[in-house]
C-alpha positions in Angstrom: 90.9 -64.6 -131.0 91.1 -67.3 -134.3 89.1 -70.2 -134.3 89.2 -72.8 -131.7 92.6 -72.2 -130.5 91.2 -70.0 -127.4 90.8 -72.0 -124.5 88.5 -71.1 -122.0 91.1 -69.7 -119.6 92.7 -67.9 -122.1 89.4 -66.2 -122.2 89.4 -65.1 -118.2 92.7 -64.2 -118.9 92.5 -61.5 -121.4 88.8 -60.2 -120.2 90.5 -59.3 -116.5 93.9 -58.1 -118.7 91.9 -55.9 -120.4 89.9 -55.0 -117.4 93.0 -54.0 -114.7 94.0 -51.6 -117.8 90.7 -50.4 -118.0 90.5 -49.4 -114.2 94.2 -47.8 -114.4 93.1 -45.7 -117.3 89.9 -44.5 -114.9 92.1 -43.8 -111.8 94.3 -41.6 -114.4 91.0 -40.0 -115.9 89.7 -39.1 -112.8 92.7 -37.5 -111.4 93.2 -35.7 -114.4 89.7 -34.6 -114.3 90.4 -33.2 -110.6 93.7 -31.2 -112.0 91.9 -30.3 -115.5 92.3 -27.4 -117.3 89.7 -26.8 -120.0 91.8 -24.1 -121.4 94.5 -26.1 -122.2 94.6 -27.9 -125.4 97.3 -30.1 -124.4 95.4 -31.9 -121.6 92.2 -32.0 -124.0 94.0 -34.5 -126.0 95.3 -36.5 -123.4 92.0 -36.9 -121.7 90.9 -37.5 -125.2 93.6 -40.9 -125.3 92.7 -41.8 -122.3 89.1 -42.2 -122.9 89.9 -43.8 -126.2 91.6 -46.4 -124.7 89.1 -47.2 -122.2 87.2 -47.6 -124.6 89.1 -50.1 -126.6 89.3 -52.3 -123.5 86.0 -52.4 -122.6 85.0 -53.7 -125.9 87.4 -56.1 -126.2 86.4 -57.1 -123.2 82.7 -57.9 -124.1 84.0 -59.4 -127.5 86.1 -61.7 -125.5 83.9 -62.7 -123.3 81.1 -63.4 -125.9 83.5 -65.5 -127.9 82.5 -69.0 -128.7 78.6 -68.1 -127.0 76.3 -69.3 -129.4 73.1 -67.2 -130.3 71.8 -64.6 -132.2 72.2 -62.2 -129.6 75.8 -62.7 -128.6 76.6 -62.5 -132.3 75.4 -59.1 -132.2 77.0 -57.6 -129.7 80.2 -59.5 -130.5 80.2 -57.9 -134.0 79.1 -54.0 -132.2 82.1 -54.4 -130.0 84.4 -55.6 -132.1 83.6 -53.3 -134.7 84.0 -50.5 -132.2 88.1 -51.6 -131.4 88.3 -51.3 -135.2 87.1 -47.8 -135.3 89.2 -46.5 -132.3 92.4 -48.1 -133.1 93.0 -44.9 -136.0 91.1 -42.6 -133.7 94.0 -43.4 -131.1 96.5 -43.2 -133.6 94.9 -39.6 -134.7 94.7 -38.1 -131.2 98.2 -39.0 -130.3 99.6 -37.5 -133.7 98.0 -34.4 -132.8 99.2 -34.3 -129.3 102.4 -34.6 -129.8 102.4 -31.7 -132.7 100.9 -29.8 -130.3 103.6 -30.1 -127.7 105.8 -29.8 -130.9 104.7 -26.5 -132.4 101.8 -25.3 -129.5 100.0 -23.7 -132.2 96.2 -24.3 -132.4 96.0 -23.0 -136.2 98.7 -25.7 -137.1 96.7 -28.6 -135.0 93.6 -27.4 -137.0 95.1 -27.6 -140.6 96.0 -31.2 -139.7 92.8 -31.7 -138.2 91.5 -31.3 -141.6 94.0 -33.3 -143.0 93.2 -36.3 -141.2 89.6 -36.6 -140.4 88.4 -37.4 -144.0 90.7 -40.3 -143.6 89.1 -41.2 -139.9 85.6 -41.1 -141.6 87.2 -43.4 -144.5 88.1 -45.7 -141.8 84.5 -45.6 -139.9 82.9 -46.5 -143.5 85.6 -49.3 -143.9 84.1 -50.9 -141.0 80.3 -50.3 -141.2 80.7 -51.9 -145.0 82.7 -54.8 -143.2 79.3 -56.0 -141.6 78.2 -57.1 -145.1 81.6 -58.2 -146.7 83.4 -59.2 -143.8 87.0 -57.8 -145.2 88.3 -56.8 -142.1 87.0 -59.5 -139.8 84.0 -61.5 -139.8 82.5 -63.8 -137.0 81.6 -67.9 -138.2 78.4 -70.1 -136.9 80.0 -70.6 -133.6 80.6 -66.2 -133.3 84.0 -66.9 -133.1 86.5 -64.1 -134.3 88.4 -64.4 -137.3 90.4 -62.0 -139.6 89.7 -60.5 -143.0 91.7 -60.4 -145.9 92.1 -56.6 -145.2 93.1 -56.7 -141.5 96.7 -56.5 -142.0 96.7 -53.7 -144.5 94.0 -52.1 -142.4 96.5 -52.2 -139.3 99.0 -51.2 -141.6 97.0 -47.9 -142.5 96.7 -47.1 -138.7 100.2 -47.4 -137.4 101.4 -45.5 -140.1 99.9 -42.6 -138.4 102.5 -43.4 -135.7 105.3 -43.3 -138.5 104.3 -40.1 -139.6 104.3 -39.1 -136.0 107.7 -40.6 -135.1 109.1 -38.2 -138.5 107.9 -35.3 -137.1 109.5 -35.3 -133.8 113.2 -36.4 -135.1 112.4 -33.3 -138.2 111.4 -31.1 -135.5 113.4 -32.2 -132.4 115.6 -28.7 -132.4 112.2 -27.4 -131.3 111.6 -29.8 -128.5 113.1 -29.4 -125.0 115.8 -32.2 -124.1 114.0 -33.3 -121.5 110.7 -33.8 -123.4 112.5 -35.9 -126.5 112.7 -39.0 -124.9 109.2 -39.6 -123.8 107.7 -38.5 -127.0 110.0 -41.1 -128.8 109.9 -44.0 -126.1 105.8 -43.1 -126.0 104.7 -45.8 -128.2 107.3 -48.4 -127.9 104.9 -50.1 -125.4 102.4 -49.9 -128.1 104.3 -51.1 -131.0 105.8 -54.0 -129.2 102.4 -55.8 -127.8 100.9 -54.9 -131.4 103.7 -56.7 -132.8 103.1 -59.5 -130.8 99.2 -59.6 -130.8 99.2 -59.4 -135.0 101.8 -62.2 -135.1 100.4 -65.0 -132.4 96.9 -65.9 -132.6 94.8 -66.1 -129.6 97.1 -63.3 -128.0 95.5 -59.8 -127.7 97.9 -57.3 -125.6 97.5 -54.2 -127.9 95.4 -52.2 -125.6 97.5 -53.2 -123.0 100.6 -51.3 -124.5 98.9 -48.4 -125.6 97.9 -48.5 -121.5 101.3 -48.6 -121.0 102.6 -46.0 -123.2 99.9 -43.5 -121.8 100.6 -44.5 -117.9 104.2 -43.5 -119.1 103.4 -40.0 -120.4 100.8 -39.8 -117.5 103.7 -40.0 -115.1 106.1 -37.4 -117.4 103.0 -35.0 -116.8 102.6 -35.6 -113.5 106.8 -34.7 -113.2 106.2 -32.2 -115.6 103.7 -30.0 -113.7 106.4 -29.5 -110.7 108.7 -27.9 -112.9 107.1 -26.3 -115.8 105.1 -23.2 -116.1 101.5 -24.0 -117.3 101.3 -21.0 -118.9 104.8 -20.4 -121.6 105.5 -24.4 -121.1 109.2 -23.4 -119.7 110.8 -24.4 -117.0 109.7 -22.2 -113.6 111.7 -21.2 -110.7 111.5 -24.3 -108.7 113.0 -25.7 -111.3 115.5 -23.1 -112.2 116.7 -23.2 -108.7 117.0 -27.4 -108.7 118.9 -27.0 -112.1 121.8 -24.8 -110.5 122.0 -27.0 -107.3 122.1 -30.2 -109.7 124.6 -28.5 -112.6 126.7 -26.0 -110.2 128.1 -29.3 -108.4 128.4 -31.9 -111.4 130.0 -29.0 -113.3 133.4 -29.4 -115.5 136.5 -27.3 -114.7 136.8 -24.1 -116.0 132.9 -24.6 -117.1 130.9 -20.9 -117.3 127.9 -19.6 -118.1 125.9 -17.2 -119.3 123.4 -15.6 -117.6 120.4 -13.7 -119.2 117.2 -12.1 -117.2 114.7 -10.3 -119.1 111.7 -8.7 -118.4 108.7 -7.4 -120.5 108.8 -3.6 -120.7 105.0 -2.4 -120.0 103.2 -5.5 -119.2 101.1 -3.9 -116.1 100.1 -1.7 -118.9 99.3 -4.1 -121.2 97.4 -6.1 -118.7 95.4 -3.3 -117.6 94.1 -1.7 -121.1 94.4 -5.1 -123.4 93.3 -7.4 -120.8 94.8 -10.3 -119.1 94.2 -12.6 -122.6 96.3 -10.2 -124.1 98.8 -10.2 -121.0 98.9 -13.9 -121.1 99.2 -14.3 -125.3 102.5 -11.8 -124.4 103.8 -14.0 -122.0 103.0 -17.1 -124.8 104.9 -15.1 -127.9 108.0 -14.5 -125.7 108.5 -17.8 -124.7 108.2 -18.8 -128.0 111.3 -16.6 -129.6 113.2 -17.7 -126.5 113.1 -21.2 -127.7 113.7 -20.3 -131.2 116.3 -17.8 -130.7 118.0 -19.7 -127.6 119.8 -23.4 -128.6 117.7 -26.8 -126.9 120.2 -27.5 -124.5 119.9 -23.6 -122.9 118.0 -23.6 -119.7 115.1 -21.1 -119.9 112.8 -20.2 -117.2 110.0 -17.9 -116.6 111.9 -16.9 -113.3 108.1 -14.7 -112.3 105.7 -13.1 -113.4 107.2 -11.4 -116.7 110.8 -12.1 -116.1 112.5 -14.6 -117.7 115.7 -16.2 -116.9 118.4 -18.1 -119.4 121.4 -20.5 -118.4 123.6 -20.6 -121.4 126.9 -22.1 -121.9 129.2 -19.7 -123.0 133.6 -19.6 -123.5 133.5 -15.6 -123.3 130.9 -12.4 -122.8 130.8 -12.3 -126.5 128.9 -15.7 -126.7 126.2 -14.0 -124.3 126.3 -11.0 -126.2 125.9 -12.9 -129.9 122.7 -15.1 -128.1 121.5 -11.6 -126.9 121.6 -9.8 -130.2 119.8 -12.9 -131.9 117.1 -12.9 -129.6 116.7 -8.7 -129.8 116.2 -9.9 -133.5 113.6 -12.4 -133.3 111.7 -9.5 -131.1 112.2 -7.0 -134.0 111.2 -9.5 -136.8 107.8 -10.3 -134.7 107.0 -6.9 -134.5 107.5 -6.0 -138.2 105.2 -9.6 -138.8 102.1 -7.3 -137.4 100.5 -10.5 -136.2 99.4 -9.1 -133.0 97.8 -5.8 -131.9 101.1 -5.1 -129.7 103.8 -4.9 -130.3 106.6 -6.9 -127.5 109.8 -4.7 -125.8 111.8 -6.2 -123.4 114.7 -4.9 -121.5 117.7 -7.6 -120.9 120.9 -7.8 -118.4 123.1 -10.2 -118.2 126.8 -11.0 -117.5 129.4 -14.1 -117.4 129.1 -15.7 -114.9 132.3 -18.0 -113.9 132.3 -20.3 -110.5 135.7 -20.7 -110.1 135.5 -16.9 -109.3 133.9 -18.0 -106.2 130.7 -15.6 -106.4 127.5 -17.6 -105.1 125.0 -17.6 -108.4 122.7 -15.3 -106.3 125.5 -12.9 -106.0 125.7 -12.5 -110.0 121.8 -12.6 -110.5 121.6 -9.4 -108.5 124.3 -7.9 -110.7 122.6 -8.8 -114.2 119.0 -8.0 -112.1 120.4 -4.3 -111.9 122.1 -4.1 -115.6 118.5 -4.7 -116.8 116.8 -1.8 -114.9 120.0 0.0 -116.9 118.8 -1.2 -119.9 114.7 -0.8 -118.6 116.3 3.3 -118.2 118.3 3.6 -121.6 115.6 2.4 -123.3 112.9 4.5 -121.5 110.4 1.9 -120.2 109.1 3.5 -116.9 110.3 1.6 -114.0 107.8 -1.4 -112.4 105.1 0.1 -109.7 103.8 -2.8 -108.9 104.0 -6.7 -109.3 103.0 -7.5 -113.1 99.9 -10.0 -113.0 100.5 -13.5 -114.9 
């Protein structure tokens, strides 16, 4: 938007640009609202982008279409508006750092030390622009309100997409914690973003920003969407619709000789801890042992809450004594937890599981039944009483 290089139609153009993103964001919004879980931190801080960003279209919308309109009043609203974008832009940036450590790490304390971290800087950034109305170093509007930049705006940009740096950092130093299937759409998230930012900082007259960071949230929009058919809301693993779609997928794209190990563990004493803790207590169970599974269990493993509080692993594995190794790793983790004291409870499970080997001709059904029963073994040699009655999730 610089000086008189904006034709009229270029005007229209970007005001219904701007516009169609600003009506996709609301259809997202509102079906998110429909499916919204205020428990969930996760969709908290995509609703959060969402309304972030229609924000940032709508008012760059208004300053468009006030651009070149003479009078007082236009000049007003122009510079509200266009302060607004300002402010949002490292709002955005802030809320999509913290989303992704949250599906990173899915540990509230963590999200709020970084809260604390940032914010001072967000408030830095909302002074920045309330001073710019008097010295006009981030952008300033002349006698005819037209938009120009400040001397500050590029370093002021620079500021706010290093936010997405920092971002970009964190998931390649923490990508051993991230499901394979989740890597890619964080990483590819903000291409969209990055790519019409480029483009609207270097041209003149060419403002697609808001339209990328539209993009890049209709993209994760769409992995959620995907997402909520074959993950568990609860532990964030896979669940048994997915689980069964894996082995009808893997079973016939499967290399000769291929085999696998196969894990099902179940949480000794979770009716009881449901019943005299409380479901809270039941559900921050189910929470800590998806946790070591991840931890404990390589990226690539498949790992499924297969119901309820039974969990189900897909491993590869050359002999019984790569199962066994995973197995005695994970019985670790459990130990180590316990001894942490971070919880009132403390977690037991009991575990079966077996080689299991396709050439063999055994259905996968066939061998789940088998490692199903050499965990009630275990469930017995450790002493847990047997299950009465369906566990509640």
């Amino acid at each position: 938007m610089e000086g008189q290089e904006v034709f009229d139609i270029d005007t229209v153009l970007q005001v219904i640009i701007n516009l169609f993103a600003a009506a996709l964001l609301i259809v997202i919004a509102i079906n998110e609202n429909q499916q919204f879980n205020r428990h969930l931190t996760r969709e908290r801080l995509f609703l959060l982008m969402v309304y972030t960003n229609i924000l940032l279209c709508l008012s760059d919308s208004v300053a468009w279409a006030l651009e070149n309109v003479p009078g007082w009043f236009s000049y007003v609203v122009n510079q509200f508006f266009s302060s607004i974008s300002f402010v949002a832009l490292p709002v955005l940036t802030y809320i999509w750092f913290l989303y992704i450590m949250y599906n990173i790490f899915r540990d509230e304390k963590k999200l709020e030390k970084y809260e604390k971290i940032i914010r001072p800087l967000i408030l830095v950034c909302s002074a920045f622009i309330i001073i710019n109305t008097v010295t006009c170093h981030l952008f300033y509007l002349d006698e005819n309100n037209c938009y120009h930049r400040g001397p500050l705006f590029y370093p002021y940009v620079l500021v706010c997409f290093s936010m997405l740096v920092v971002t970009y950092v964190m998931i390649i130093v923490n990508r051993k914690r991230i499901r394979p299937d989740h890597f890619m759409p964080m990483v590819f998230f903000a291409v969209p973003t990055i790519i019409t930012s480029i483009i609207s900082i270097l041209i003149y007259g060419i403002a697609l920003s808001w339209v990328g960071t539209t993009l890049a949230i209709f993209i994760i929009y769409l992995f959620i969407q995907s997402q909520r058919m074959g993950t568990d809301y609860l532990t964030n693993l896979y669940n048994r619709r997915q689980l069964n779609e894996f082995l009808a997928n893997h079973m016939r794209g499967r290399r000769n000789n291929e085999k696998y190990g196969i894990i099902m563990i179940d949480i000794n004493q979770f009716k009881q801890i449901n019943d005299t803790l409380g479901h809270a207590a039941g559900d921050e169970v189910l929470i800590a042992l998806a946790k070591l599974l991840r931890t404990s269990f390589r990226s690539g493993e498949f790992i499924s809450r297969y119901g309820g509080d039974e969990f189900i692993v897909v491993m590869s594995a050359n002999s019984y004594d790569d199962i066994t190794a995973a197995v005695k790793r994970f019985r670790s983790a459990i130990e180590q937890f316990n001894k942490s004291g971070l919880k009132t409870w403390d977690l037991s499970v009991s575990i079966g599981y077996d080689l299991y080997d396709p050439s063999e001709g055994k259905s996968f059904d066939v061998v789940l039944n088998h490692v199903d029963s050499l965990m009630y073994k275990d469930k017995a040699r450790i002493g847990a009483p047997p299950k009465t009655a369906e566990p509640n999730a």
